[in-house]
PLY file of the C-alpha trace (Angstrom):
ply
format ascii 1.0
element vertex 142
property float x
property float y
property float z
element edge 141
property int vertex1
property int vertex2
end_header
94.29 92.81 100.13
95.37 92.14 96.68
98.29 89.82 95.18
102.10 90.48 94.39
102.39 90.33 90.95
106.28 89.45 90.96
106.25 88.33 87.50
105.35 92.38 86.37
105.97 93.69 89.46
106.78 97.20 87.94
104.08 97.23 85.93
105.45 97.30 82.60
103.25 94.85 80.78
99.75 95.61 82.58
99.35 98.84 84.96
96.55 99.44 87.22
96.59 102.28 89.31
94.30 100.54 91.64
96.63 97.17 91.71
99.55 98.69 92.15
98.27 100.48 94.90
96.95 97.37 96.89
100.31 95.75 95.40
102.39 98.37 97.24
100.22 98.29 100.81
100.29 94.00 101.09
104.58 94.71 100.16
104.21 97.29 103.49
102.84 94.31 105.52
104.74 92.23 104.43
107.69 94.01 104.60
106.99 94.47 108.07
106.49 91.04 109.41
109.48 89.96 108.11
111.35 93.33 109.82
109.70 92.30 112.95
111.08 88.46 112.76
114.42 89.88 111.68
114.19 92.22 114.60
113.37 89.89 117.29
115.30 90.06 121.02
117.07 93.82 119.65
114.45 96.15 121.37
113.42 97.59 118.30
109.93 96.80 117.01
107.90 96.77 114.06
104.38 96.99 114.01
101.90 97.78 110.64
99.10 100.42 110.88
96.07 101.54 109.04
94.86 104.78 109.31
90.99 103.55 108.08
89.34 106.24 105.23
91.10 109.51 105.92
90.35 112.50 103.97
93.78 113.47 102.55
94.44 115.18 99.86
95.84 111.49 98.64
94.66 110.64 94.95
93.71 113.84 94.09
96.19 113.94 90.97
94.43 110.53 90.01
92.03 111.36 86.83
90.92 108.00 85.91
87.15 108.47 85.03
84.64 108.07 87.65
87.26 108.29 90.54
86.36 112.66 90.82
82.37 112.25 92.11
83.16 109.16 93.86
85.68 110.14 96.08
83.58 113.40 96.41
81.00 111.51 97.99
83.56 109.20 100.25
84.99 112.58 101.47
81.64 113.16 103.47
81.99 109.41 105.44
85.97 109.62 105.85
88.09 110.68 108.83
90.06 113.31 109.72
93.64 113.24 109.66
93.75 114.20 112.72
91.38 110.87 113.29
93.62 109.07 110.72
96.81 109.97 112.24
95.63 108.43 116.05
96.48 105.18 115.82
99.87 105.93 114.59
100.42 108.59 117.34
99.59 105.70 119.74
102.20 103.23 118.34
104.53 105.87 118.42
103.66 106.61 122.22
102.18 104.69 124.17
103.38 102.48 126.85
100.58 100.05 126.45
102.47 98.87 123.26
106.00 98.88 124.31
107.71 96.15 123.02
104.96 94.58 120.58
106.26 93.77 117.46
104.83 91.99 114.19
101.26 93.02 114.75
98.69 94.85 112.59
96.73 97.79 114.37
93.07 99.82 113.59
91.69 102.00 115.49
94.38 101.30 118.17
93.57 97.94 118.62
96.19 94.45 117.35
93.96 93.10 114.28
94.68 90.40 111.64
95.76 91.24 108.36
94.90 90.09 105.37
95.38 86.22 104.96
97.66 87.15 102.09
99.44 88.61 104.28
101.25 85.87 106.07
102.68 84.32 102.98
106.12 82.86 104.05
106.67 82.30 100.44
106.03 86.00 99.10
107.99 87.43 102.13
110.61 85.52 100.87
110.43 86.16 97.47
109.50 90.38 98.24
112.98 89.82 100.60
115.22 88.79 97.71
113.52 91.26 94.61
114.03 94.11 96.46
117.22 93.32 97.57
118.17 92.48 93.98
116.62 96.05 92.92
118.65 97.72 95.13
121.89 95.91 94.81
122.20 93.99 97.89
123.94 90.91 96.93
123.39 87.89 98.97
120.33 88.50 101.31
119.24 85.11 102.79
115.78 83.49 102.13
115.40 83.24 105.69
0 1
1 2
2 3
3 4
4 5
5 6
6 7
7 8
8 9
9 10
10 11
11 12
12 13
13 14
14 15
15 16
16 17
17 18
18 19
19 20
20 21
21 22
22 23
23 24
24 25
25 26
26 27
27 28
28 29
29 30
30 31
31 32
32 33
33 34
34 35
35 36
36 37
37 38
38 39
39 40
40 41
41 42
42 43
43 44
44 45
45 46
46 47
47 48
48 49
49 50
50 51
51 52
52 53
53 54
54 55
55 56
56 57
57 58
58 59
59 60
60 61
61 62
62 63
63 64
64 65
65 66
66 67
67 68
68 69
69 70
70 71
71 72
72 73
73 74
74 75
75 76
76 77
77 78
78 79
79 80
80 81
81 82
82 83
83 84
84 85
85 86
86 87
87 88
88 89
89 90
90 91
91 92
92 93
93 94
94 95
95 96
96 97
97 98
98 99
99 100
100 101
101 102
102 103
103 104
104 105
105 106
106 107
107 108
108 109
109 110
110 111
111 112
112 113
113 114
114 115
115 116
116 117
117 118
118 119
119 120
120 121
121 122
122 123
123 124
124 125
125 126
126 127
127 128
128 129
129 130
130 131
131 132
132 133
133 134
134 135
135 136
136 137
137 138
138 139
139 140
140 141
């Protein structure tokens, strides 16, 4: 979920913890799609994953108010990492999987993403920025 902003992408002029987390995950996905187009008739796949509410010890430097009781609570209905680490253990291993590339997986099973998360335009745009913040020159659009 959520929206790059690529206009503060750093968040310099407005900073949410929460934003720049669901900032960061949709740049995963769609980092990964376009890895998986790039990749395509090489072998090597891409795929995306999400673990689903694992009880990590994630966040737990994060003192904005209100987050400490909440996530106290969510800790009760969240899964173990050992739970949260299976669907990632089946990418990694499976043969029912070999060779699928460009696909979003829960609970072991190919899902759709987000709609935002098919955005031609942002993968394009996400391409270029980070090749520009790391010094790449020249990356093509597509």
């Amino acid at each position: 979920m959520g929206s790059i902003a690529f206009d503060d992408l750093m968040g310099e002029r407005s900073y949410s913890g929460q934003r720049a987390y669901n900032q960061s995950k949709l740049a995963n996905v769609l980092f990964t799609y376009d890895l998986a187009t790039r990749l395509e008739g090489t072998g090597v796949t891409a795929t995306v994953m999400h673990p689903g509410m694992t009880s990590t010890a994630f966040g737990s430097e994060d003192m904005a108010r209100g987050w400490g009781p909440l996530i106290a609570v969510m800790r009760r209905f969240m899964r173990s990492p050992e739970r949260g680490a299976e669907t990632a253990v089946y990418l990694a291993s499976s043969p029912d999987v070999d060779g699928v590339s460009g696909a979003y997986f829960t609970d072991r099973v190919a899902r759709r993403s987000h709609a935002s998360s098919y955005d031609q335009a942002a993968i394009a745009r996400l391409r270029q920025v980070s090749a520009e913040l790391v010094g790449l020159p020249g990356v093509p659009a597509a």
